[in-house]
C-alpha positions in Angstrom: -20.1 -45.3 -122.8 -19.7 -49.0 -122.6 -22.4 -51.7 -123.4 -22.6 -55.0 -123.1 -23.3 -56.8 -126.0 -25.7 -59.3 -127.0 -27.5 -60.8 -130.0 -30.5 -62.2 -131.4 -32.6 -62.4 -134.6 -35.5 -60.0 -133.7 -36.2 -57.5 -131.3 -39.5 -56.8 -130.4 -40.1 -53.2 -128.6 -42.7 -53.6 -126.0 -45.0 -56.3 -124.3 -48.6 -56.0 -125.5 -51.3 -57.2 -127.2 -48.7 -56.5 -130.3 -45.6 -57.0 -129.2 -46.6 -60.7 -127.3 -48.0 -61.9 -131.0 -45.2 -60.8 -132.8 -42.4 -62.4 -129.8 -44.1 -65.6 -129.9 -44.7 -66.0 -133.6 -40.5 -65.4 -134.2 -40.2 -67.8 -131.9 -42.0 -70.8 -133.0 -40.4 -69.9 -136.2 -37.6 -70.6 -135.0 -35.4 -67.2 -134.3 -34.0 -65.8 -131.4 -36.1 -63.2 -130.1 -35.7 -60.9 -127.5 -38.7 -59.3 -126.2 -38.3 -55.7 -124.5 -41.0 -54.2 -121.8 -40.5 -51.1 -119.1 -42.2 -53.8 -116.6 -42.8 -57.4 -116.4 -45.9 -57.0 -114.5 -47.6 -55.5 -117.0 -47.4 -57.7 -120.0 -50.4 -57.9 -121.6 -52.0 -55.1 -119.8 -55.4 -53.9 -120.5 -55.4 -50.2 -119.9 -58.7 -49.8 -121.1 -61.4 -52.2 -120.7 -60.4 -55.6 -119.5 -62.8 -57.0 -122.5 -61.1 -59.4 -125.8 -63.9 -59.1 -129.1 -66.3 -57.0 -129.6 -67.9 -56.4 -133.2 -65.4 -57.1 -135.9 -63.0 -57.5 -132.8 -63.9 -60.5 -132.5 -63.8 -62.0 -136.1 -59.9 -60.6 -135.6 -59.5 -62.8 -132.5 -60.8 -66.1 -134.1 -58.9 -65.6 -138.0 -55.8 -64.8 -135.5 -56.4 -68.1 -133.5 -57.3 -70.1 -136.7 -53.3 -69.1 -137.8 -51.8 -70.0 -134.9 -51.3 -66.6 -132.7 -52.4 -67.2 -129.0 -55.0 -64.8 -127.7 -57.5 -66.3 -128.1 -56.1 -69.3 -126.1 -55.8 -67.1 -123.5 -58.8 -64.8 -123.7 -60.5 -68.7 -123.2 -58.6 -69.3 -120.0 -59.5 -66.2 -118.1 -63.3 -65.3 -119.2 -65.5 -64.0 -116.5 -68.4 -62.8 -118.9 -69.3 -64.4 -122.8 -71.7 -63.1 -124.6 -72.2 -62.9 -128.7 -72.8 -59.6 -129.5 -75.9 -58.7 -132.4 -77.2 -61.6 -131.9 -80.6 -60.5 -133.6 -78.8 -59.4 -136.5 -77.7 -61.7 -139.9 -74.2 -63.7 -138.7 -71.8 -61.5 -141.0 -72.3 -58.7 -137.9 -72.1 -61.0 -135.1 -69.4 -61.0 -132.6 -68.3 -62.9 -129.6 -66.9 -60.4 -126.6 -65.9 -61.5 -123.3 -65.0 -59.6 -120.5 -61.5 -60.9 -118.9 -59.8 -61.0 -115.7 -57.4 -58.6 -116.2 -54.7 -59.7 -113.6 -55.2 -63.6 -114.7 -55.2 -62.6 -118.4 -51.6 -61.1 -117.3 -50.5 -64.1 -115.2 -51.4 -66.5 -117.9 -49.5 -64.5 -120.8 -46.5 -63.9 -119.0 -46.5 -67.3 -117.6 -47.0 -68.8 -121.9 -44.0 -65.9 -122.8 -41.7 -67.2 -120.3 -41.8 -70.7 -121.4 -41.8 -70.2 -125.0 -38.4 -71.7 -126.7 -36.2 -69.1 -128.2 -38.1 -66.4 -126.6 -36.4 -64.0 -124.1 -38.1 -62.0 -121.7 -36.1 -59.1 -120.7 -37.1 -56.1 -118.2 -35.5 -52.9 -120.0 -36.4 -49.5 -122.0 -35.7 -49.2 -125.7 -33.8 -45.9 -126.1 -33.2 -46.1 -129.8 -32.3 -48.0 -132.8 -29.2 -47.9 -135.0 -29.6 -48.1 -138.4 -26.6 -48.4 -141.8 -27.5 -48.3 -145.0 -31.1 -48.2 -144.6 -31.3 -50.9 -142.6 -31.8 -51.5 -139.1 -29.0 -53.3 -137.3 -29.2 -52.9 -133.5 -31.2 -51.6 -130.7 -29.8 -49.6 -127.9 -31.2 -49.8 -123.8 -31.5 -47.9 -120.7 -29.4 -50.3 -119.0 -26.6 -49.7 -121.7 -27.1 -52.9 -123.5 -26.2 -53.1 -127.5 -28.4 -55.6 -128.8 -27.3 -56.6 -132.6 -30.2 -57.9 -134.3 -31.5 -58.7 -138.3 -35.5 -57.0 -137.5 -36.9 -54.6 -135.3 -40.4 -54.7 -134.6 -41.9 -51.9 -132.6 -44.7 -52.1 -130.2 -44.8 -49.3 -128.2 -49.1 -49.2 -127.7 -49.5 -45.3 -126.4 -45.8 -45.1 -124.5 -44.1 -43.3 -127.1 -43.7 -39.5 -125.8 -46.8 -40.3 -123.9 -48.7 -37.8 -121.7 -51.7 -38.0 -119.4 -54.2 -35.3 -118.8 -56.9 -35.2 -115.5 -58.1 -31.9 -116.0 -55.2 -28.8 -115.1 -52.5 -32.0 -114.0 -50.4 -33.5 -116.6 -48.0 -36.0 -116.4 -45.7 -37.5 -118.9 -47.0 -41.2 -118.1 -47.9 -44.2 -120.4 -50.8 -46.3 -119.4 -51.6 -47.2 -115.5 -48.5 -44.3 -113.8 -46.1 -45.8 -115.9 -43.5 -43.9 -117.5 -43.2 -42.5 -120.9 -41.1 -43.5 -123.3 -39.2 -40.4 -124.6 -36.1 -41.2 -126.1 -37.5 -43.5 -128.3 -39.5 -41.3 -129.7 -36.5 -38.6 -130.3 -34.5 -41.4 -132.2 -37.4 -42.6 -134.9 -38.0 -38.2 -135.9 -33.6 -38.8 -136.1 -34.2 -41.8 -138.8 -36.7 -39.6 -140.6 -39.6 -41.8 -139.8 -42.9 -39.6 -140.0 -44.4 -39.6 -136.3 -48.0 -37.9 -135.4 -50.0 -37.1 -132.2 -53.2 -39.5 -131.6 -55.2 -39.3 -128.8 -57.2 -41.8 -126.5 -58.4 -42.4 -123.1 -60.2 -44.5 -120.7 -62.7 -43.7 -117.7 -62.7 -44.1 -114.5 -62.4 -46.9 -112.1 -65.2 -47.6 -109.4 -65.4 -49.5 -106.0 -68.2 -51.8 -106.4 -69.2 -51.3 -102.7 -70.3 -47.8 -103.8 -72.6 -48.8 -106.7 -76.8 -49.6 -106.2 -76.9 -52.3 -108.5 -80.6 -52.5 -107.7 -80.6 -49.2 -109.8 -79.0 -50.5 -112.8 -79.9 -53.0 -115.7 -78.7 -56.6 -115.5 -76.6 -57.4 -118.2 -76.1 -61.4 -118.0 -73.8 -63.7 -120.4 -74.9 -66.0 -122.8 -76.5 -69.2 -121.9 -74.7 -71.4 -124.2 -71.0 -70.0 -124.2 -69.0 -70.1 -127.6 -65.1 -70.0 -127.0 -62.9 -68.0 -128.8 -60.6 -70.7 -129.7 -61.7 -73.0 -132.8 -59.4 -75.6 -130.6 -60.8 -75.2 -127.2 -61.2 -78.1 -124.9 -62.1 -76.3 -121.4 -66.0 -75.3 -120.2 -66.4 -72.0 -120.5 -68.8 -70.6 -117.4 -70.3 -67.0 -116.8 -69.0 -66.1 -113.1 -70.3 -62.3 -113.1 -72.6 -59.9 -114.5 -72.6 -56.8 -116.0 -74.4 -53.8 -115.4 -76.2 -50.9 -117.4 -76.9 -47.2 -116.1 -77.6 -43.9 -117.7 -76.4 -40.2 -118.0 -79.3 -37.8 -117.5 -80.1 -33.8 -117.8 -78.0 -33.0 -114.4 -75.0 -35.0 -115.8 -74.6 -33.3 -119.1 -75.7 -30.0 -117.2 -72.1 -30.6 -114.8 -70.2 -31.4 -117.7 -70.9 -28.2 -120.2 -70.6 -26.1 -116.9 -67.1 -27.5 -116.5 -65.9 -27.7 -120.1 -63.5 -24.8 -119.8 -62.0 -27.3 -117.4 -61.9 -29.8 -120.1 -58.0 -29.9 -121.5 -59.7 -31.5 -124.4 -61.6 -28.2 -125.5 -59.9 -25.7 -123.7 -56.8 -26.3 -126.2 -54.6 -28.1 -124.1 -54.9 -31.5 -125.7 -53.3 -31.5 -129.3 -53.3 -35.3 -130.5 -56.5 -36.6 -132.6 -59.0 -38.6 -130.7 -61.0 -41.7 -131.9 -64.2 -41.0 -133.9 -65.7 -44.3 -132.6 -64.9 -43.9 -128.8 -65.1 -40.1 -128.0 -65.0 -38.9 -124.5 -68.4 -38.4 -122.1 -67.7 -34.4 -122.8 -67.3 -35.1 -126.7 -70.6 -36.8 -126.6 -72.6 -34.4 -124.6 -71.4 -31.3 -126.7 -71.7 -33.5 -129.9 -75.2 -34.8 -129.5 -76.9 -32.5 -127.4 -80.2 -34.1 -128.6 -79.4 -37.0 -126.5 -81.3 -36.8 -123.5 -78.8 -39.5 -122.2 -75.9 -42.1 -122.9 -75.6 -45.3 -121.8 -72.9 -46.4 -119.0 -72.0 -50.0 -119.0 -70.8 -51.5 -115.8 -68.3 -54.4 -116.2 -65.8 -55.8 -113.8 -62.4 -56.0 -113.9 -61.6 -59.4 -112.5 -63.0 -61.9 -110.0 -60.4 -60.8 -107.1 -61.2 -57.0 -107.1 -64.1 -55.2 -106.4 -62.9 -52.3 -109.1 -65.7 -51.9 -111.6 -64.9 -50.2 -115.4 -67.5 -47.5 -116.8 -67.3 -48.1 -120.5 -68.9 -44.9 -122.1 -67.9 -42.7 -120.0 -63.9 -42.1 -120.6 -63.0 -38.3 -119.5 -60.1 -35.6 -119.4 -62.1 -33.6 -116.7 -60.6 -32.6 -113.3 -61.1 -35.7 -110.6 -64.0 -33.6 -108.4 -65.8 -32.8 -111.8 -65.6 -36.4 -112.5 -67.3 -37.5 -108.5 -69.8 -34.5 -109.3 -71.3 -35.9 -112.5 -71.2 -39.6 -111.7 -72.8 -39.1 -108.6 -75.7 -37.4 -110.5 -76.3 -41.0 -111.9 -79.0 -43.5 -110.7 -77.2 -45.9 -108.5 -74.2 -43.7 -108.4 -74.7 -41.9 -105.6 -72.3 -42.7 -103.2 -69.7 -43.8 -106.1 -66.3 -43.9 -105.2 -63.5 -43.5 -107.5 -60.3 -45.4 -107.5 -59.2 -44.5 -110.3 -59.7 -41.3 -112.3 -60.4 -41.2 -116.0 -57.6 -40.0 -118.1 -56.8 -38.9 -121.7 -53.4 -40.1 -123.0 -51.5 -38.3 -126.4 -48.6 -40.4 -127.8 -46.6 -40.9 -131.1 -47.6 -43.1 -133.9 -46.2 -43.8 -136.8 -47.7 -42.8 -140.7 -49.0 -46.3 -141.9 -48.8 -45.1 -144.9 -45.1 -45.6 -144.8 -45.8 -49.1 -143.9 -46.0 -52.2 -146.8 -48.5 -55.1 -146.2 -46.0 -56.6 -144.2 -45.9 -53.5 -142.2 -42.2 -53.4 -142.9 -41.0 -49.6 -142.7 -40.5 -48.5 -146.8 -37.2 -46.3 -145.7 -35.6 -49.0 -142.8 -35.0 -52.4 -144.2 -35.6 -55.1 -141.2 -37.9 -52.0 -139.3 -41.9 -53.3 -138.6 -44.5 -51.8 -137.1 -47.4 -53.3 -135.5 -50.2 -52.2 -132.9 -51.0 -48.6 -131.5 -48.0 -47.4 -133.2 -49.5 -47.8 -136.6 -52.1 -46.0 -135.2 -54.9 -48.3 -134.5 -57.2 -48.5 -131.4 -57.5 -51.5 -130.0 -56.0 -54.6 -128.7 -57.7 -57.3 -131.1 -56.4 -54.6 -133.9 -53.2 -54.6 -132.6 -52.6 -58.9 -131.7 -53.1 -59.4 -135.6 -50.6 -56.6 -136.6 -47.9 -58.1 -133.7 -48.8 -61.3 -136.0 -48.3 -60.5 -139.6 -45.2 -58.2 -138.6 -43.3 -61.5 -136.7 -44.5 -63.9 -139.6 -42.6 -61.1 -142.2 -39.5 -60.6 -139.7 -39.0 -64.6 -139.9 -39.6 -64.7 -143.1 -37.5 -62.0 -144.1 -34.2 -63.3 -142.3 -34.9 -66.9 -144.0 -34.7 -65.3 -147.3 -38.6 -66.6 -148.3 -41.5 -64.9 -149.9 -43.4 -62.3 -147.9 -46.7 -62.8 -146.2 -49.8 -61.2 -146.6 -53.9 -61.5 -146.3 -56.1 -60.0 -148.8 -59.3 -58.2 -147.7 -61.4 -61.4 -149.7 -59.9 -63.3 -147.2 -60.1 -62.1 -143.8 -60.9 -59.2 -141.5 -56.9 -59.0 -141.0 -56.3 -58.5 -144.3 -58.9 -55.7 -144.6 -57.3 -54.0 -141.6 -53.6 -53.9 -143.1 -55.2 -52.9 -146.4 -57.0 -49.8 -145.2 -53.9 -48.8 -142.9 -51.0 -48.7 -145.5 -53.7 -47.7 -148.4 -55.9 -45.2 -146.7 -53.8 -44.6 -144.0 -56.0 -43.2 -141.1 -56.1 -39.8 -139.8 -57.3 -40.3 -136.3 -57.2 -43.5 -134.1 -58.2 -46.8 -136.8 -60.9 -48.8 -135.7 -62.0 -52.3 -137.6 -65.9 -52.7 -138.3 -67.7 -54.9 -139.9 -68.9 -52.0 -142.6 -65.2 -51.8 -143.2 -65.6 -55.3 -145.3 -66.8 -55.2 -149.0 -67.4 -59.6 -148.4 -68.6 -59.6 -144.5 -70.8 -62.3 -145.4 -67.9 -64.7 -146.4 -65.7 -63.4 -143.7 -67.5 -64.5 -140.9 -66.3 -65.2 -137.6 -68.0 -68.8 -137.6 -65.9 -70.1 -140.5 -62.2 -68.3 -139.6 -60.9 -71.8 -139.2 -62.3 -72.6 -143.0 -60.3 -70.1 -144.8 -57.0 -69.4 -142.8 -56.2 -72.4 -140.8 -54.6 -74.1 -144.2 -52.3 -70.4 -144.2 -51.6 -71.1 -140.5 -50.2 -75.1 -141.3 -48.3 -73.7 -143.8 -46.7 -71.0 -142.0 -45.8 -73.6 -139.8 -47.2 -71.3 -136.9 -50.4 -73.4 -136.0 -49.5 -76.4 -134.6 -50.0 -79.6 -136.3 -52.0 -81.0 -132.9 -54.7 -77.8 -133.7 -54.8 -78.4 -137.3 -55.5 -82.1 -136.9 -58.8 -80.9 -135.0 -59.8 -78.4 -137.3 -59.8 -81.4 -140.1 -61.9 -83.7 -137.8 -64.3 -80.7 -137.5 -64.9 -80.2 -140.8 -65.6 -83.9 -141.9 -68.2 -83.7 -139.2 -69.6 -81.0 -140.7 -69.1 -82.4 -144.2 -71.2 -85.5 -142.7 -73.6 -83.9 -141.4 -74.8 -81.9 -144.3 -74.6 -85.0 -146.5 -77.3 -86.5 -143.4 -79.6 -83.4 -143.4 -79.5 -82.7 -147.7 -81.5 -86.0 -148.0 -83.9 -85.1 -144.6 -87.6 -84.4 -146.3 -89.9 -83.0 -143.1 -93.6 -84.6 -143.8 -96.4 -82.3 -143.6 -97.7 -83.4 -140.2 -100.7 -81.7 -137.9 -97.7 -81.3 -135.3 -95.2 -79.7 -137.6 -97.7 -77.4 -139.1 -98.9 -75.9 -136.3 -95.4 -75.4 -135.4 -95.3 -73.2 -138.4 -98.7 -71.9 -138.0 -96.6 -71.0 -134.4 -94.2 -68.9 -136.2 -96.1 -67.0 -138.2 -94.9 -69.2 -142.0 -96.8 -70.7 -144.5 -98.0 -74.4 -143.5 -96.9 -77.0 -145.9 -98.7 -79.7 -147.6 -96.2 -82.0 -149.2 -93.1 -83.1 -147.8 -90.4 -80.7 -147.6 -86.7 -81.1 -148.3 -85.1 -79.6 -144.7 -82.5 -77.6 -146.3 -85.3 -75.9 -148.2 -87.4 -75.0 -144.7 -84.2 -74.2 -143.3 -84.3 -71.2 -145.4 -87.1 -69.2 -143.4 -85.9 -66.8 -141.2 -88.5 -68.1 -138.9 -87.1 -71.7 -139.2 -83.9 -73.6 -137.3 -82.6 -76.3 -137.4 -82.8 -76.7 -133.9 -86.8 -77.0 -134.8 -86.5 -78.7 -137.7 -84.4 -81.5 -135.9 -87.2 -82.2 -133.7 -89.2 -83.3 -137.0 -86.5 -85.5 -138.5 -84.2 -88.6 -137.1 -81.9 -86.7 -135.2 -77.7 -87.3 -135.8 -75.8 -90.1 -134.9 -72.2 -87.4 -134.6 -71.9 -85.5 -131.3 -72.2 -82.0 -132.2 -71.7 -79.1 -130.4 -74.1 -75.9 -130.8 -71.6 -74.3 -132.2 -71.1 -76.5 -134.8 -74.7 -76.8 -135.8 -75.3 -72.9 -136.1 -72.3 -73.0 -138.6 -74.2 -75.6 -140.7 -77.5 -73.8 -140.0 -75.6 -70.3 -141.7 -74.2 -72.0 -144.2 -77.5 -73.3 -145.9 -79.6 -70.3 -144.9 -77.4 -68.0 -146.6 -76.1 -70.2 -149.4 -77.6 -68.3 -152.2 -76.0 -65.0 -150.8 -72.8 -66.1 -150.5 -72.5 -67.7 -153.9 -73.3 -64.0 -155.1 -71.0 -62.8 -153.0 -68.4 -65.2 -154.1 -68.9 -63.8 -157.7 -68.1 -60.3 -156.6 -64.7 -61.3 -154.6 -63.4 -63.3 -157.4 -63.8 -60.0 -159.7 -62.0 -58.2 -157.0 -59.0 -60.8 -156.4 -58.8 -60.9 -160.4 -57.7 -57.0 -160.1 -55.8 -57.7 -157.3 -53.7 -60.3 -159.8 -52.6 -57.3 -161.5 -48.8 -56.4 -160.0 -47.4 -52.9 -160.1 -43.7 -52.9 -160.1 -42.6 -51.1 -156.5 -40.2 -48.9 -158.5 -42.5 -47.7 -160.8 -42.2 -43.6 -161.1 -45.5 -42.7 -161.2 -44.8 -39.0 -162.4 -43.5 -40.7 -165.7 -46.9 -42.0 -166.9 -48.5 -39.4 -169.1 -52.1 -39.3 -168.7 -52.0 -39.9 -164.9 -53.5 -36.9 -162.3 -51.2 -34.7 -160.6 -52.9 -36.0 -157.4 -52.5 -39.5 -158.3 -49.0 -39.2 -159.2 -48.0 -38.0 -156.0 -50.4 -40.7 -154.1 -49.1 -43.2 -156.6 -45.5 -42.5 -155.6 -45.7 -42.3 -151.7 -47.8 -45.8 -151.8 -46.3 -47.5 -154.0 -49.3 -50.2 -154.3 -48.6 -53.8 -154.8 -51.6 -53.8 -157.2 -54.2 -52.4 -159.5 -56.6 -53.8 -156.9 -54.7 -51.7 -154.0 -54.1 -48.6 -156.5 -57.9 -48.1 -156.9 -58.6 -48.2 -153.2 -56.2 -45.3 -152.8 -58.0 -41.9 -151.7 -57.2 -39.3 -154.6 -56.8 -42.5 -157.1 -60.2 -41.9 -159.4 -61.2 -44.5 -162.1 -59.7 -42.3 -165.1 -56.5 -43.3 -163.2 -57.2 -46.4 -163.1 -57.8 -46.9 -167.0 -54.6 -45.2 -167.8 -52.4 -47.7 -165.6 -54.3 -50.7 -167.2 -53.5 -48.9 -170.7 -49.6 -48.6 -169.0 -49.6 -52.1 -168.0 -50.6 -53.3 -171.2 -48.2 -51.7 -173.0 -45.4 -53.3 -171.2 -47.4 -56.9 -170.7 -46.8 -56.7 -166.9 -49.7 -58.7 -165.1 
């Protein structure tokens, strides 16, 4: 068969959330980088929800911003719907979401890819990968093109060996009707790279004509609007509103009449489904105590009148799917445009995977998205990332990079993967962070926008406002650490308002600010207010960071104890089953790893302390730390 040739420094294997990150970070670092997808018109296509954030979601958005990758740029652009998500709750667990326009979200990424310098777009299939020596060396099309390239970087979201299930009718499909990628899939078993079957899906879509919205629950958008870009410049404006309904009795009676419909429990379906997102069927059969489950109405974009029903994703057969949303309040008349569908793919072990999500057995072979088997496309953007960052890096002969769970939600997420690897579809929480005080999504810009200058993928322009940010900041809590509030009739009743204590001597503000009852946007009507212009974002970062000073310090102490362990290098060709002392259990563990560190060693499921004590006692014997 003859191909025609071409080159390029990387090739990255598909055109999502993953695979855009990963294309344009190459690029700006300056390598040739060729960026395959089945279809043009669906880069950057939300499958699922058209939503970017969420909680923990969101924190990966802004640390991925404040280093230079470009969804959040984007996510800014094409917002229809903001809203910061536990708002109630301390600011370690709040998120910013925002629901998207999912065509314009595509328009605008495509439109950024296409004029990206050393980045080149190209329509085409993936069909396998050649590899000598234990390293990858080329990548092989549909369209019989050889391309010879230095990295790999696959993206494939839930394409590989895909197949789609509404009810009895299966198709092998990817995403949206479009096709699978097979061949792919057969190639990677062929290179001994360890695939599995996960499972996901998404519900169905709605015309909004057929909805009674004056049956539902109004859920509106924030009033003041936080971007998700630390270097936003545009106004941010709500132009829709979302929607809640409800399941009831008749609902959950349909569905448990229908489940031997269901190719999720009669068999059919073989891949693992997410935990966190289960299916309306899962959840009715799962918690039958539930007298209901909530259905939230979002739309899609502000040129269609399709509406998506998060909560209520489904395998069932299309007229079981009319029959039970019709049994909902302002559902009646639904119609669907769309049916909800599950989808089984191939996904790598990420337990093969180093921090730099480089493949252990292929030299020049990443990872990054879906594929490692996360959910998600906030999950997957920061893998696409820190796999393009390692492919650069790699070619130019410099030192790998990687983020430690002390220092961001990123670095937590690639920590768990190729640690704890993940049995079912990964999704980032908050929980999932030992220091979620200190990694908040406020303060992204504070601890990785230095890495991102470095790594010469933020641009100087952006790191140039981040510094101007943080001397205003600087100033202003200079200003307010002097500010003593007197004990005035006016303030006091203010307090005797809000249910504190009244005061009788003047007060430092940074002491009142403490309360949990107290802001500073009531404090500042008791004190000579700034000269700076501050935004409301900027004050509720210098509100957090004097409420909760004390709590950070302590948890400052812990993470320093933590990186102090994670100082502590294991050699990669350590052989684990030569250390006398050591578990059978956490030999074997030890060896597939291969942990960079004590640190990453101990977070290793079968690794106990005892283990632990004898590689310090090994480590000491041959002074390696």
């Amino acid at each position: 068969m003859k191909f025609l040739n071409c080159d390029a420094d990387v090739v990255v294997i598909g055109a999502g959330h993953a695979g855009i990150e990963a294309a344009v970070v190459c690029a700006k670092l300056g390598k040739k980088t060729v960026l395959l997808t089945i279809s043009l018109d669906k880069i950057a296509n939300m499958p699922c929800n058209p939503s970017i954030g969420g909680t923990a979601k969101g924190h990966l958005v802004r640390e991925l911003d404040a280093l230079g990758g470009v969804m959040a740029k984007v996510a800014d652009k094409t917002t229809i719907q903001s809203k910061i998500l536990n708002r109630k709750k301390g600011p370690s667990v709040r998120s910013l979401r925002a629901q998207i326009d999912r065509v314009n979200y595509h328009l605008n990424m495509k439109f950024l890819l296409e004029k990206q310098e050393n980045l080149f777009l190209k329509q085409d299939e993936a069909v396998g990968l050649e590899v000598k020596n234990s390293k990858v060396c080329g990548v092989f099309t549909k369209s019989n093109v050889y391309i010879k390239t230095k990295a790999v970087i696959v993206c494939c979201g839930t394409f590989l060996k895909a197949k789609t299930f509404v009810g009895s009718v299966t198709a092998k499909n990817g995403p949206d009707l479009m096709p699978s990628s097979c061949e792919l899939s057969e190639n990677l078993k062929s290179l001994n790279i360890n695939l599995r079957r996960f499972k996901t899906g998404t519900p169905a879509r709605v015309n909004k004509r057929s909805i009674n919205f004056s049956e539902l629950e109004v859920q509106e958008g924030d009033e003041k609007i936080h971007s998700f870009s630390f270097f936003n410049e545009e106004k941010i404006t709500n132009k829709v509103c979302c929607f809640k309904a409800y399941t009831n009795e008749k609902t959950h009676e349909i569905i448990l009449k229908n489940l031997d419909r269901s190719p999720l429990f009669a068999g059919i379906i073989k891949g693992v489904g997410p935990r966190y997102c289960p299916s309306i069927e899962d959840k009715v059969v799962r918690f039958k105590d539930k007298e209901r489950h909530q259905i939230f109405v979002e739309p899609i974009g502000l040129n269609t009148n399709e509406m998506y029903l998060q909560g209520m994703s489904s395998s069932m057969p299309l007229d079981v799917q009319i029959e039970y949303l019709r049994t909902i309040k302002g559902f009646e008349k639904i119609e669907v445009m769309r049916p909800a569908y599950a989808i089984e793919y191939d996904c790598c072990n990420p337990l093969d995977l180093y921090k730099t999500l480089e493949f252990k057995q292929i030299s020049g072979l990443y990872g990054a998205g879906q594929f490692n088997g996360t959910s998600g496309y906030e999950e997957a953007a920061v893998q696409g990332f820190v796999a393009g960052v390692n492919a650069a890096r790699k070619i130019n002969n410099e030192s790998e990079f990687t983020l430690t769970r002390a220092s961001s939600y990123i670095g937590t997420l690639i920590d768990d993967l190729v640690t704890k690897g993940c049995n079912e579809p990964y999704r980032i929480m908050t929980a999932r962070s030992e220091f979620r005080l200190l990694l908040r999504q406020d303060n992204a810009d504070k601890r990785l926008c230095e890495i991102g200058l470095k790594l010469k993928t933020l641009s100087k322009k952006d790191y140039e406002k981040f510094c101007e940010k943080q001397q205003k900041i600087k100033t202003e809590k200079e200003r307010l650490k002097k500010v003593l509030i007197k004990p005035t009739k006016e303030f006091n009743e203010k307090l005797k308002e809000l249910n504190t204590n009244e005061i009788k001597t003047s007060k430092k503000l940074t002491e009142l600010i403490k309360r949990p009852q107290l802001s500073l946007e009531i404090l500042e009507k008791f004190c000579e207010p700034s000269q700076q212009n501050l935004t409301f974002e900027l004050k509720e970062e210098i509100e957090t960071d004097f409420k909760y000073e004390e709590f950070v310090k302590k948890q400052q102490q812990k993470m320093l104890k933590l990186t102090n362990v994670e100082k502590i290098k294991l050699l990669k060709e350590t052989d684990y089953e030569k250390i006398s002392g050591l578990r059978k259990e956490a030999r074997e563990k030890l060896n597939k790893i291969k942990p960079e560190s004590l640190g990453q060693a101990s977070r290793i499921s079968g690794v106990n302390p005892a283990d632990i004590a004898v590689l310090l006692i090994y480590l000491k014997t041959r002074n390696v730390r």
